[in-house]
SEVORO-633252 format. One record per residue (C-alpha): x, y, z. Coordinates in pm, whole numbers, padded with zeros to 5 digits, always signed. Layout:
<atoms>
XYZ
...
</atoms>
This chain:
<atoms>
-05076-07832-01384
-04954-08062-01652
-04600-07946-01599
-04620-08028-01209
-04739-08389-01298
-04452-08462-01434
-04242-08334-01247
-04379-08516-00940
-04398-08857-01198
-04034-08766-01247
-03922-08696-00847
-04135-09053-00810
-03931-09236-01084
-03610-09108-00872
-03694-09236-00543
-03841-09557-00680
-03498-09562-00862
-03286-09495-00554
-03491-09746-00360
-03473-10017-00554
-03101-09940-00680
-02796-10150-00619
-02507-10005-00465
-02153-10162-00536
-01838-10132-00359
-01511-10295-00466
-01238-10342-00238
-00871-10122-00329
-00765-10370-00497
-01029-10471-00692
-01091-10811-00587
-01348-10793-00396
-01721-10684-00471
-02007-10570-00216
-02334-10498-00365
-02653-10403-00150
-03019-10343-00218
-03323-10331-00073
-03560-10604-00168
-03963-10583-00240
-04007-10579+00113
-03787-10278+00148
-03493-10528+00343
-03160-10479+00328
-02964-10738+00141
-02562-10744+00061
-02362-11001-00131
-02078-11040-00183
-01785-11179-00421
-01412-11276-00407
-01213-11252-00730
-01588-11295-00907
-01647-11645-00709
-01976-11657-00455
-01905-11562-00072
-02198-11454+00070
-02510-11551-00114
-02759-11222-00132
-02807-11233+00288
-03102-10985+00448
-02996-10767+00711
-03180-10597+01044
-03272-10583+01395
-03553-10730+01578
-03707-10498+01922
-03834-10607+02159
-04229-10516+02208
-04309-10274+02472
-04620-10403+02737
-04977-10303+02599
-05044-10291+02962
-04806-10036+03104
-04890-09660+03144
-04562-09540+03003
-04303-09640+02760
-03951-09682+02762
-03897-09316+02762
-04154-09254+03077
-04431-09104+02862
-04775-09146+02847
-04812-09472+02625
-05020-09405+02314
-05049-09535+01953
-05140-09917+02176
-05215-10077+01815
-04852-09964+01644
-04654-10181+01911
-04634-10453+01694
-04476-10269+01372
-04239-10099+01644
-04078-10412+01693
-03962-10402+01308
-03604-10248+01207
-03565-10550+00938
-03760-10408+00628
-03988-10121+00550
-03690-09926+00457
-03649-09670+00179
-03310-09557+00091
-03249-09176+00212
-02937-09132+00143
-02566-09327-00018
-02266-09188+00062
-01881-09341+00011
-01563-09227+00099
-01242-09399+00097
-00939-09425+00365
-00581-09488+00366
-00377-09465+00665
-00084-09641+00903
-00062-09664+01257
+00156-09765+01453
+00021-10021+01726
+00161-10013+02121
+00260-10403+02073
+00192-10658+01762
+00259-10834+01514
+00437-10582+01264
+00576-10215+01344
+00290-10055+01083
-00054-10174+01030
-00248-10028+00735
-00562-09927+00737
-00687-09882+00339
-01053-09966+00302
-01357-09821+00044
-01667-09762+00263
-02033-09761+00188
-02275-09581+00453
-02688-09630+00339
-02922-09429+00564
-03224-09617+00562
-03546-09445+00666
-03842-09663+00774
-04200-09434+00684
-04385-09661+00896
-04234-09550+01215
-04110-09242+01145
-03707-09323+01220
-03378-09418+01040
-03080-09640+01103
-02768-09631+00911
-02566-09902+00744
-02176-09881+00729
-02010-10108+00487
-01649-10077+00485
-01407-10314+00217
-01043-10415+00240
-00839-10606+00040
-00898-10888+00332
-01237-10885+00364
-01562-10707+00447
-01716-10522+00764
-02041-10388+00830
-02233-10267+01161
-02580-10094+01256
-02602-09732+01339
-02825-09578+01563
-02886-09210+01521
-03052-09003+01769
-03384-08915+01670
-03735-08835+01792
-03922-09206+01729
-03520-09401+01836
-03432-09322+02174
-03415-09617+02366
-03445-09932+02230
-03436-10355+02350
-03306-10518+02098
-03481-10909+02056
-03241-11020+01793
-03026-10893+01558
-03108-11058+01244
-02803-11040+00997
-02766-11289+00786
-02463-11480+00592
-02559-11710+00332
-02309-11948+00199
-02258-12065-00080
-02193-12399-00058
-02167-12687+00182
-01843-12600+00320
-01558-12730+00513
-01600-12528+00877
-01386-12516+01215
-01586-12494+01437
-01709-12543+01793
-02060-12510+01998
-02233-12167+02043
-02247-12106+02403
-02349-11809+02634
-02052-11902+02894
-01721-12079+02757
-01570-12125+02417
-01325-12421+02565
-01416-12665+02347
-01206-12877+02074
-01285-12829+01747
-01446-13025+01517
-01359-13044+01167
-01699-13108+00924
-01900-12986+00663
-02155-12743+00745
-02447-13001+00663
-02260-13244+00943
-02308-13045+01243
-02620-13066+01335
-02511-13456+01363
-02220-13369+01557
-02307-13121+01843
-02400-13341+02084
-02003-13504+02066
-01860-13183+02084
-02078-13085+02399
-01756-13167+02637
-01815-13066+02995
-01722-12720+03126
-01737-12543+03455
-02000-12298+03303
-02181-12370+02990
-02509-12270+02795
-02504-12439+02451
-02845-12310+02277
-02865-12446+01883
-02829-12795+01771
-02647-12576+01494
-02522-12274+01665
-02140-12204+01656
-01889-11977+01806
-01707-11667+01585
-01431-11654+01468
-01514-11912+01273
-01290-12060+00979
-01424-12217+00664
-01271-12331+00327
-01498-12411+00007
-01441-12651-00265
-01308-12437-00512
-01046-12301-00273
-01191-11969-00082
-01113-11965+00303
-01349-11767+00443
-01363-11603+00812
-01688-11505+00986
-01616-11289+01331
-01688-10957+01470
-01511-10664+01599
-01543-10381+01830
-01741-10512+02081
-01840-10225+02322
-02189-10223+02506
-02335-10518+02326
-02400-10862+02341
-02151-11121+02160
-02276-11275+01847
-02266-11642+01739
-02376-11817+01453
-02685-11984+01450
-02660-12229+01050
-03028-12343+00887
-02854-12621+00807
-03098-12721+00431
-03062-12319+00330
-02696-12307+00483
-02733-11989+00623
-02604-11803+00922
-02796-11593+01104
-02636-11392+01450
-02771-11515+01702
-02700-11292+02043
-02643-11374+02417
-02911-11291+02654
-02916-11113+02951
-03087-11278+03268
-03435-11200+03127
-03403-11356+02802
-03321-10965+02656
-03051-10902+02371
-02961-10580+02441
-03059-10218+02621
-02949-09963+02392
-02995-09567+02412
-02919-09364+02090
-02677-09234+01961
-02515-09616+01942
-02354-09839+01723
-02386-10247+01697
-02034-10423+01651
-01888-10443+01349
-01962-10851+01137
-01644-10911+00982
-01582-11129+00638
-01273-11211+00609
-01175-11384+00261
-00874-11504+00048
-00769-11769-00174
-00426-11821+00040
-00515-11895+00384
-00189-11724+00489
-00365-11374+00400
-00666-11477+00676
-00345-11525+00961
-00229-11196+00822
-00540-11001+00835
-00599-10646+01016
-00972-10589+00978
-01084-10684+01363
-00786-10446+01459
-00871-10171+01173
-01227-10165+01283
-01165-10058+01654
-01087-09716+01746
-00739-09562+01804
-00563-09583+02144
-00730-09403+02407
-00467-09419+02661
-00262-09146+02629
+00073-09256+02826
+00139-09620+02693
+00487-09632+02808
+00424-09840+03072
+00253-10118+02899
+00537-10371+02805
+00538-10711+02642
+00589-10963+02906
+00789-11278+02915
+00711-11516+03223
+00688-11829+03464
+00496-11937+03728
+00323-12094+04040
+00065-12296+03781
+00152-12617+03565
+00196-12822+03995
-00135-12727+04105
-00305-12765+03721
-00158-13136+03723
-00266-13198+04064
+00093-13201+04196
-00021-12893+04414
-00302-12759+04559
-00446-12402+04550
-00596-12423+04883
-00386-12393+05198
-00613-12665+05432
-00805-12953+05338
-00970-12880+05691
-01232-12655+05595
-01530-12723+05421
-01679-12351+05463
-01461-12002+05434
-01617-11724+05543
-01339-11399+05456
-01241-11251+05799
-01408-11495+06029
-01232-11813+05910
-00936-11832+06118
-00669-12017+05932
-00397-12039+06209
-00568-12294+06362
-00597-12499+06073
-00373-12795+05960
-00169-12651+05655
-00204-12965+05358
+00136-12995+05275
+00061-12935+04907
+00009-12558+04896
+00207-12443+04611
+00189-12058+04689
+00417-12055+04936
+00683-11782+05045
+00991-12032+05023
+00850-12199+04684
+00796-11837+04505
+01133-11676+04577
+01251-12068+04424
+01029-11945+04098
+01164-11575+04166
+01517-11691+04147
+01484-11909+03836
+01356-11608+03644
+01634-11367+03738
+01890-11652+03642
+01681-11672+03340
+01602-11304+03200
+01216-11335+03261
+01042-11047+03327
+00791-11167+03584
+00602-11475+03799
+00245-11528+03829
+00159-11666+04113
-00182-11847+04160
-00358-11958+04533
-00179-11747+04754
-00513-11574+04899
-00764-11623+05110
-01062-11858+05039
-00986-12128+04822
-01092-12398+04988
-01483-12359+04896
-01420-12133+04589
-01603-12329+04327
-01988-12425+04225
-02116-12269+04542
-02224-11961+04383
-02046-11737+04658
-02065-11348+04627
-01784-11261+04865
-01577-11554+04758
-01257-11383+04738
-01124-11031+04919
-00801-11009+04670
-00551-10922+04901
-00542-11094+05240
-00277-11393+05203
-00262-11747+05371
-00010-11780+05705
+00228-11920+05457
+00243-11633+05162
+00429-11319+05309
+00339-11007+04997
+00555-10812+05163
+00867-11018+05204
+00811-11175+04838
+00758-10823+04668
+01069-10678+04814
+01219-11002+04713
+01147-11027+04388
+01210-10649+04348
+01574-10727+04460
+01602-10950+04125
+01493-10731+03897
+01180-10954+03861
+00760-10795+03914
+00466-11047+04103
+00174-11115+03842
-00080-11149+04099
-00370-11406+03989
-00763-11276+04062
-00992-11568+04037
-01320-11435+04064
-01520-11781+04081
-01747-11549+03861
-01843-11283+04152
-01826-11025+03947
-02007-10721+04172
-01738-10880+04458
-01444-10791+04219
-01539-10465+04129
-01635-10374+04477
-01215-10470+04550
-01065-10285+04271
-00755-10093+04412
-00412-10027+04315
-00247-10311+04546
+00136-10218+04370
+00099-10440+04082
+00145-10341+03741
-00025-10697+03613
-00296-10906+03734
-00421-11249+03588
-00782-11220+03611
-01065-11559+03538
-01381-11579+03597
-01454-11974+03654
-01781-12089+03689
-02140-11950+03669
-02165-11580+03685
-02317-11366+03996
-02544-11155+03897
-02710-11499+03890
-02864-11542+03532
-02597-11358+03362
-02384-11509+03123
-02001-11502+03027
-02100-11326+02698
-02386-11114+02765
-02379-10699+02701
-02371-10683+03115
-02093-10865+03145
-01852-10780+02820
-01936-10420+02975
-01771-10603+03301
-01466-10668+03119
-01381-10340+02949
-01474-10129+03281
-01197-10353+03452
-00951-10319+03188
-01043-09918+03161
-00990-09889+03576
-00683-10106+03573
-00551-09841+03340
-00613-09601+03603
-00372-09799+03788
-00144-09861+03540
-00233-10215+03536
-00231-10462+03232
-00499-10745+03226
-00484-11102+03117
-00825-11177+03161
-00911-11576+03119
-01277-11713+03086
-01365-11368+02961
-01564-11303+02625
-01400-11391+02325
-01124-11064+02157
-01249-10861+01894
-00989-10635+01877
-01022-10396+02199
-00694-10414+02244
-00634-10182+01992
-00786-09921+02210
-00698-10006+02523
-00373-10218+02504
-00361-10284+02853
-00524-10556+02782
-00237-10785+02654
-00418-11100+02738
-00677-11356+02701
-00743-11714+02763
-01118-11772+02598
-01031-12087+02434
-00891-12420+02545
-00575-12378+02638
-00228-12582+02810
-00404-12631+03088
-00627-12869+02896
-00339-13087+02791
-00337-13155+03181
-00751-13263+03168
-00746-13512+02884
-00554-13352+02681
-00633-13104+02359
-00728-13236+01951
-00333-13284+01809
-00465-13055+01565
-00557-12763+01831
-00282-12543+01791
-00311-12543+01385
-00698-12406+01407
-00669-12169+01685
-00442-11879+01498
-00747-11905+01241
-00993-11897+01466
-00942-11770+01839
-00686-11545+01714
-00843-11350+01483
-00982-11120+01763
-00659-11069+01958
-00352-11261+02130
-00423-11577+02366
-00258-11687+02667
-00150-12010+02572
+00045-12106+02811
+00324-12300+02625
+00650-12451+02690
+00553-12785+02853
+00848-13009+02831
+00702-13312+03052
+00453-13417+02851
+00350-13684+03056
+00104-13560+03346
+00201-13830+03573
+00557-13774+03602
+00412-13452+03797
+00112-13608+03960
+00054-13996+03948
-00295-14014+03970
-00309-13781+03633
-00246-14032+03300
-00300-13705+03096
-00039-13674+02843
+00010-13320+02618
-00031-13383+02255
+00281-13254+02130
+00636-13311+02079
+00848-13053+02264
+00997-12916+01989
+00646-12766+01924
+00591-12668+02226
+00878-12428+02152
+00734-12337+01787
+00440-12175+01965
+00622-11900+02090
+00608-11787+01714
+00263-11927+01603
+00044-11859+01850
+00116-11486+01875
+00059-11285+02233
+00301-10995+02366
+00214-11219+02714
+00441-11520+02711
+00443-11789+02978
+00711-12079+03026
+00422-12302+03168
+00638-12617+03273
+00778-12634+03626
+01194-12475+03667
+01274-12903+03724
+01111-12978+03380
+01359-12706+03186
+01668-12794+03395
+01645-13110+03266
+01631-12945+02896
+01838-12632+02907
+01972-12668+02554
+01614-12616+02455
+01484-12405+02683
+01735-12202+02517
+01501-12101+02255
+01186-11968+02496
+01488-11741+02697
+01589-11623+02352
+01279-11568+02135
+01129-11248+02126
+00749-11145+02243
+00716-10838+02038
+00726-10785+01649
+00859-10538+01373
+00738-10730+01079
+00582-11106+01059
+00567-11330+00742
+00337-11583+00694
+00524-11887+00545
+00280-12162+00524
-00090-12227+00626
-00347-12510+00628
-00629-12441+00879
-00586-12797+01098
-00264-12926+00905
+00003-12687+00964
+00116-12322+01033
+00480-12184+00978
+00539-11847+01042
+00846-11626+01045
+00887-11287+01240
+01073-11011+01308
+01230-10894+01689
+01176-10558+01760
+01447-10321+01695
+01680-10600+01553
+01772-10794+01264
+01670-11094+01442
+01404-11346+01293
+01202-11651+01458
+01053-11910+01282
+00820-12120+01450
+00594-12456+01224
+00311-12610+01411
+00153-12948+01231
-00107-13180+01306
-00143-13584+01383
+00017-13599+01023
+00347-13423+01018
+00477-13162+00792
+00743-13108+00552
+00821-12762+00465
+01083-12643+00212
+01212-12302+00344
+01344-12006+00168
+01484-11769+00375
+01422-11456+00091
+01305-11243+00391
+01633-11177+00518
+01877-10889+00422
+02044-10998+00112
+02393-10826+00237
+02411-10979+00563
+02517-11303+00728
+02278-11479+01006
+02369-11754+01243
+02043-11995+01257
+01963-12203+01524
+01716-12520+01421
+01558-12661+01706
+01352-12954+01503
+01193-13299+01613
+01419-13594+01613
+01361-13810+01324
+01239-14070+01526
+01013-13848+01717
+00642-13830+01809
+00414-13647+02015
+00315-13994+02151
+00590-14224+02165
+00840-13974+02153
+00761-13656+02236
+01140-13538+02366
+01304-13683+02114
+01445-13335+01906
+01804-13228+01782
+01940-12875+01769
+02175-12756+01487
+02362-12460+01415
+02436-12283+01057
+02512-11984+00888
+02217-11831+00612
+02164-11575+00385
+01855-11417+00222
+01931-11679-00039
+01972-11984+00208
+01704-12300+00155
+01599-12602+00436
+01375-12866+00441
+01281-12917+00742
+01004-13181+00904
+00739-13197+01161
+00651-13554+01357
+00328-13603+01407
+00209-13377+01657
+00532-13171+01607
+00709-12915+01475
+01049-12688+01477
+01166-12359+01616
+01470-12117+01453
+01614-11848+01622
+01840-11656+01365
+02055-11402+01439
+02232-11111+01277
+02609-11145+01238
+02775-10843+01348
+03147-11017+01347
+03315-11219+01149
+03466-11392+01442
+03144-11490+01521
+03123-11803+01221
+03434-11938+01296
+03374-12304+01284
+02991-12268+01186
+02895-12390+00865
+02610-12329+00610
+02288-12472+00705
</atoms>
């Protein structure tokens, strides 16, 4: 008896021990340091360290449930309800825990990714997975901890199990606790938009703040004096830049940030669904996985993989018919006010298939005309573009917005004056494809009720204003299950998506990358209402773009709104030689000359560099980075020698000294500078630039500089004959 004693003392000691017991994980490289324990309370709590400095204070981690009714007969499983007085504790996946189990593993791999930023992306992380059982209720979860060079990722897992079947969630309760009173990027939680500006302050100053950077929006839900939107971008004192976002997210409600401003800690804080719940989940399930992304060189957070390394594999089997696409369109005259979407200003009610629009005055103004799209059709063909998007050309627009319509829109019945037919064979006789444009005004049961395969093989798809089911919001599990079912059936179709006003990227496109683009941040069109921060387009690759490539919409070259409309005394913030930089800085395989085929007539010298720059990437280098001063990055075409170097800078300018050490050291290149004019400024200025020709080698070096509100674009080319640098000389 004496002997069992201790033995049982001893099995005691062990599980006390492996209860209580820190578990570390260091990144490959060694830089970075995870440890995670339980606490007293039998929480789970992670920290973690960069290169030995603070980066996420000890942080708790856990779900919230929601409580099932004492006064229903059954459950959520349709049995008999019993055990009334254990409703409460039921509610509790945030501490109770005991640690059943610690397993690591490690994994290094390259894949190769359908479109991007570099050929190869690799995948090399150390992972941590805790199985935490909770005695109380009789169930376990699962904590997966997985650490890159880059940064840190973790997520919930949801077993099946007798006692975890299906589940409400209430809140997810994951914490991040800074450690100091940062410098943050940063712009209002909300359940419905994320087009905000950004406001630059420390994490103590927002509270004082939010109401400023409250702009009006078409939809919005703000819900925290201190709640912000992921990704967001933060730099500390001593020099860490430090990325909070989220990845993977499939069947679950987006996360924002919700700061206690005296503590400084974030907590997630998860969209609702009509009734106020976070979630409906049925095991076996996973939550998304929180991403930390961390470096002392804030080029390394623009070069990051984790949100793309933490979604699964392709799941489309044939990808060859998702390409990269290059384009113009029927947009910047109607977002100015030049043109009109509608075809009538007589109506002031549409009902689809009633409203008879051949007896109605046409406005004049209707920019989705037959005669005006085989104009935009013709430009592209003269000018190697792949496609044109054309927006207002159906049915319906004339009482699309605010009225909370469910059959707003039928998708494929044109006005009298927009003949598919005529304009698809058209266009098909150019060598040129239609990007039809599906506004939704939010309908969301009316769009998926019109799915079809119409001949397209892209559609630009928004979803403006308050969303129907009424209650829903923009970010909610119901509708980010919206989005992936559309991109998943467009695949059926063979369709790719550009999806605007959609929840925020977190990497899906990784699995299905059919979905080449989204809007879900301010962009051009912006310039057009008031215009965006000068600063916008310096934040946005460290913020917006962390989850996936935006449609931007660059290439305006009238910067002045009411040269187009003169009613509109909106001017873009930006000198056009920027607006030809973000063809290389803000990175999407969907490209869009936004300005009208006048506007680049006027400028074909530069317009040069959008026919010329490439929209897919063998390898990308990350030459300089400031979150809100500057970004200058250099890539790679595909399947050339060919670079582009594009440098994006804020209301202050930027001078950058360039070494070209990226090149091939045996060859010759031909670079073409497209820079602003020294006199130039996105204000007084903004079309002042110069373009310069010269030959460089991997040892070549340029100093180059941005106006305020400026920047420079370089398209450099492989030699292949001599003959070619006859009369060129070095830059």
């Amino acid at each position: 008896m004496k002997f069992k004693k201790n033995l049982s003392l001893i099995a005691f000691l062990c599980i006390s021990f492996m209860a209580n017991a820190q578990q570390r994980l260091t990144s490959p490289d060694g830089n970075l340091e995870m440890t995670f324990t339980l606490d007293d309370q039998g929480a789970p709590t992670y920290e973690l360290t960069y290169k030995q400095k603070e980066v996420v204070k000890p942080s708790k981690l856990g779900l919230e449930l929601k409580k099932e009714d004492a006064n229903a007969q059954t459950d959520f499983e349709w049995t008999d309800k019993k055990e009334i007085d254990k409703l409460d504790i039921k509610t509790n996946l945030y501490n109770g825990f005991e640690l059943k189990d610690v397993r690591t593993s490690t994994n290094d791999e390259t894949w190769q990714p359908v479109w991007g930023e570099e050929k190869e992306i690799r995948n090399h992380y150390n992972e941590l997975a805790v199985t935490l059982n909770q005695p109380a209720n009789d169930r376990y979860i699962i904590i997966r901890f997985r650490l890159f060079n880059d940064g840190l990722g973790f997520r919930y897992e949801f077993p099946q199990q007798k006692n975890l079947n299906y589940f409400v969630i209430k809140e997810e309760h994951s914490q991040f606790a800074m450690a100091g009173d940062h410098t943050a990027y940063w712009i209002p939680g909300d359940y419905d938009t994320q087009e905000y500006d950004y406001t630059v302050s420390r994490l103590s100053e927002i509270r004082g703040l939010m109401n400023k950077a409250i702009t009006p929006n078409s939809s919005q839900t703000p819900f925290s004096p201190t709640g912000v939107q992921t990704a967001l971008m933060m730099k500390t004192d001593d020099g860490l830049y430090i990325n909070l976002h989220e990845a993977a997210l499939i069947d679950y409600a987006c996360m924002h940030l919700n700061l206690d401003d005296k503590n400084l800690v974030f907590e997630s804080w998860l969209t609702p669904d009509a009734q106020g719940d976070k979630g409906y989940m049925q095991t076996s399930c996973t939550s998304p996985w929180r991403t930390v992304i961390v470096s002392d060189d804030a080029r390394n957070i623009l070069a990051s993989r984790i949100t793309l390394n933490l979604n699964e594999p392709c799941k489309i089997a044939d990808t060859s018919w998702i390409k990269p696409v290059k384009y113009i369109g029927v947009w910047w005259d109607m977002i100015t006010g030049k043109g009109s979407w509608a075809y009538t200003d007589d109506l002031s009610s549409v009902k689809l298939g009633e409203t008879d629009y051949s007896k109605t005055k046409p406005n004049g103004k209707h920019s989705a005309n037959t005669a005006n799209v085989k104009r935009y059709i013709d430009f592209a063909a003269e000018h190697g573009f792949d496609q044109v998007l054309v927006e207002g050309w159906n049915e319906g627009w004339e009482d699309w917005f605010g009225k909370s319509k469910d059959y707003v829109f039928d998708f494929v019945t044109p006005y009298p004056d927009f003949n598919v037919k005529e304009l698809q064979s058209y266009a098909a006789s150019k060598g040129v494809k239609l990007m039809m444009h599906h506004e939704t005004s939010a309908s969301v049961r009316n769009y998926e009720r019109h799915m079809a395969d119409n001949g397209y093989n892209s559609v630009k798809s928004g979803y403006v204003g308050n969303i129907i089911p009424r209650g829903e919001h923009h970010y909610g599990q119901w509708m980010d299950n919206h989005y992936l079912y559309a991109v998943k059936k467009a695949a059926d179709y063979k369709i790719m998506v550009n999806a605007h006003e959609a929840v925020r990227p977190t990497g899906i496109c990784r699995t299905y990358p059919n979905l080449i683009g989204n809007e879900s941040a301010r962009g051009t069109e912006y310039e057009s209402f008031g215009g965006n921060n000068v600063n916008h387009t310096t934040i946005l690759p460290f913020t917006r773009l962390i989850g996936g490539p935006m449609d931007y919409t660059p290439g305006i070259f009238e910067t002045h709104c009411n040269k187009m409309n003169p009613t509109n005394n909106s001017q873009v913030r930006s000198t056009l030689a920027r607006q030809l930089a973000l063809y290389v800085t803000m990175y999407s395989p969907l490209q869009m000359a936004a300005d009208i085929p006048e506007n680049y007539e006027r400028f074909m010298d530069a317009f040069q560099f959008i026919k010329d720059v490439a929209i897919d990437w063998d390898e990308t280098k990350y030459l300089e980075a400031e979150p809100g001063d500057y970004i200058t990055i250099a890539r790679k075409a595909k399947g050339t020698n060919d670079w582009y170097i594009g440098c994006t800078a804020d209301e202050n300018g930027h001078t950058s000294k360039l070494i070209f050490d990226f090149l091939d050291p045996d060859k010759k290149y031909i670079a073409t500078v497209y820079a602003d004019a020294k006199d130039a400024d996105w204000k007084d200025n903004p079309q002042a630039y110069t373009i310069r020709k010269g030959i460089v080698t991997n040892k070549s070096k340029l100093n180059l500089h941005a106006a305020s509100g400026g920047g420079y674009a370089i398209s450099i080319k492989e030699v292949k004959d001599k003959a070619e640098l006859k009369g060129i000389k070095r830059l």
